[in-house]
C-alpha positions in Angstrom: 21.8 -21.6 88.7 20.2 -18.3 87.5 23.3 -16.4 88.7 26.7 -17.1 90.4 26.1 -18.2 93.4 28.1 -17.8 96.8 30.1 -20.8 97.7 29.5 -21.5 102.0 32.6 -23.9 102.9 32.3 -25.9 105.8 36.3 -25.9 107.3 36.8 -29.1 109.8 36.7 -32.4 107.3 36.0 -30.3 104.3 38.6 -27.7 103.5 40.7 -29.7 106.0 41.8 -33.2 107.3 41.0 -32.7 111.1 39.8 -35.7 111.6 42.5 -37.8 110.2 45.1 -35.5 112.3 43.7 -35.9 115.2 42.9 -39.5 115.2 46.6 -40.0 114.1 47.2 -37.6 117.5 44.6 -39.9 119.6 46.2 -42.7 118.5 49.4 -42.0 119.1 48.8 -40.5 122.9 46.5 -43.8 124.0 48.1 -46.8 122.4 45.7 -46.8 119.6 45.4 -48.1 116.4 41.9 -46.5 114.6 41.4 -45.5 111.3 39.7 -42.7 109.6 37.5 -45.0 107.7 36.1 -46.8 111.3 34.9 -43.4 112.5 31.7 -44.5 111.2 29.7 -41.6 113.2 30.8 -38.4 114.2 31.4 -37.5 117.3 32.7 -41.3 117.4 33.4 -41.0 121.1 31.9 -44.5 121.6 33.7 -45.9 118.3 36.8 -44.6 120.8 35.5 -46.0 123.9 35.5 -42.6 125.8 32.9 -40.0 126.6 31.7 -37.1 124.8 33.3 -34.4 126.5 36.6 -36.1 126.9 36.2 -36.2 123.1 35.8 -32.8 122.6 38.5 -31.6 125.5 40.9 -33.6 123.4 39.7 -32.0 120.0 39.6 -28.8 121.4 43.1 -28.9 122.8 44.3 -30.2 119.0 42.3 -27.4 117.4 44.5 -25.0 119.6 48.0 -26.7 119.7 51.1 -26.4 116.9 49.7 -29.7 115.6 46.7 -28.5 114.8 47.0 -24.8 113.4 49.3 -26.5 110.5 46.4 -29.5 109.9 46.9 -30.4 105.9 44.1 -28.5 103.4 42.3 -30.9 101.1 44.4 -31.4 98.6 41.1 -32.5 96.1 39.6 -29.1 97.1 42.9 -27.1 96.8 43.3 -28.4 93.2 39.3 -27.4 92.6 40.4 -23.8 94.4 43.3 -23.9 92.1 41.5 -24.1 89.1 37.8 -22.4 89.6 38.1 -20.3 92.9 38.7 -17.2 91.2 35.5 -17.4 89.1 33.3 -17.4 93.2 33.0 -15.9 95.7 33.6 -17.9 99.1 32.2 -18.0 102.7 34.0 -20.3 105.6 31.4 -21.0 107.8 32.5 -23.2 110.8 30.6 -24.4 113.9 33.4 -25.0 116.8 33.9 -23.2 120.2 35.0 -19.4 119.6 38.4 -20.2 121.9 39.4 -22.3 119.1 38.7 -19.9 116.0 41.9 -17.8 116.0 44.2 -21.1 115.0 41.6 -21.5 112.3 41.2 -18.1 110.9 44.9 -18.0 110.6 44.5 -21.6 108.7 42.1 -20.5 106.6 43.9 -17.3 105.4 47.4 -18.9 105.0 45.7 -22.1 102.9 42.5 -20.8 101.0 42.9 -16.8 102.0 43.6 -15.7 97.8 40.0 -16.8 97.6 38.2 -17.1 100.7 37.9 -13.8 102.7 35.2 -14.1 104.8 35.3 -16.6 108.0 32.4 -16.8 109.9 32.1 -18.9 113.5 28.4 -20.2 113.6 28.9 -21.3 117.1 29.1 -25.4 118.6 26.0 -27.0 119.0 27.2 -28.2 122.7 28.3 -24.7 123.7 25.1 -22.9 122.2 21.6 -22.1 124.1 19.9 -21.1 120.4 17.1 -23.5 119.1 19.1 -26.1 117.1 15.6 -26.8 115.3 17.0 -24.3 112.6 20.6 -25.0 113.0 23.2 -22.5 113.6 24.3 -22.3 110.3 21.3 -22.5 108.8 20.6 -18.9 110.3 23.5 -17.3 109.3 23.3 -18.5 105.3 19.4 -17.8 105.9 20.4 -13.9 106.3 22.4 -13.7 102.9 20.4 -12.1 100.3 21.9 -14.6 96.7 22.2 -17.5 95.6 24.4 -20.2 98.0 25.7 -23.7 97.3 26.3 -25.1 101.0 29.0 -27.9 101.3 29.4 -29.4 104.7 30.3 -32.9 105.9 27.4 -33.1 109.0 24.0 -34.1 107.9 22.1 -32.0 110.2 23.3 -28.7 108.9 23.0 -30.1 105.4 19.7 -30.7 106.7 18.8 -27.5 108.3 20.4 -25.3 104.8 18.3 -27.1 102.9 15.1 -26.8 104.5 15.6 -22.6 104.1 15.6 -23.3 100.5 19.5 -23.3 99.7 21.6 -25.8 97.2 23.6 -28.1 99.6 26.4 -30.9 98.6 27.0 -33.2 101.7 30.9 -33.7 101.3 31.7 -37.3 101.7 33.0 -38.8 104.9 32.7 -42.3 106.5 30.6 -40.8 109.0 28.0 -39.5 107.0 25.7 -41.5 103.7 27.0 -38.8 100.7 26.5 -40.5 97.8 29.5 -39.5 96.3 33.0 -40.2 95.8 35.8 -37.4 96.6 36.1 -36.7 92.8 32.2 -37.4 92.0 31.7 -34.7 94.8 34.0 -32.3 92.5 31.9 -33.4 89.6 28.4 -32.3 91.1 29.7 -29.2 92.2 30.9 -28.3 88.8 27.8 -29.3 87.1 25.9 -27.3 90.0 28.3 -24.1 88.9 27.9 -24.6 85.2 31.6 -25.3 85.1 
């Protein structure tokens, strides 16, 4: 990269272990006995046997309960933050219902906030009327005049970012085809970052 670039964080399954909290918490409410690594797609309402919106009603009501606001940080990513996030500057951009954004500012600034000090809420694709064509995201990083490396676990907005032009690094997940292992992940950001 020609100069240092902004880093865009993706915060749900990235910076964070949602997922794995709240399957343990959908598990543990319906007699259930998933894994994170059978969530094969994401939403994995049909992996769960239930419908979309009772998937997200549960989520939601995570994202906003005790339970949620203290979901672990990555601890892979909190080592890299350890070691390089002073040398960046760092954007959260999330995409989940606004009703649910003041648990995870407050995350964000108690786990990552010595380095990331912007949050911004893209907006949910199911509570959105804007084209998705471009992807939610992929407007807001499209308005930000420097270099961007874009790391998100979803597909589609990886999609979307790079279509405006921007480096992206799909962040592995059993739900999505990354090519790369937690720590190879760390190693092609660094070699992206020149670090």
């Amino acid at each position: 990269m020609s100069s240092t670039p902004i880093i865009i964080w993706d915060v749900d399954d990235v910076l964070n272990c949602l997922m794995e909290f709240w399957l343990n918490h959908w598990n543990q409410g319906n007699n259930s006995n998933i894994s994170l690594k059978d969530i094969k797609e994401n939403p994995p309402h049909e992996i769960l046997g239930i419908t979309k919106e009772t998937y997200f009603t549960s989520l939601d009501e995570f994202r906003n309960s005790e339970s949620g606001k203290y979901v672990l940080a990555n601890s892979i990513l909190m080592n890299w933050f350890e070691g390089h996030g002073n040398k960046f500057k760092h954007v959260a951009c999330t995409a989940r219902p606004i009703e649910t954004m003041p648990n995870q500012a407050w995350w964000i600034y108690y786990n990552f906030g010595q380095w990331i000090n912007t949050v911004h809420a893209a907006g949910a694709v199911r509570d959105s009327k804007i084209d998705y064509q471009t992807g939610l995201k992929a407007d807001f990083i499209s308005y930000i005049d420097t270099e961007v490396i874009f790391i998100d676990d979803n597909e589609e907005n990886i999609n979307a970012v790079s279509k405006i032009g921007t480096e992206t690094i799909l962040y592995p997940q059993p739900w999505n085809n990354s090519v790369y292992s937690e720590e190879e992940f760390i190693e092609e950001l660094n070699n992206k970052l020149g670090i």
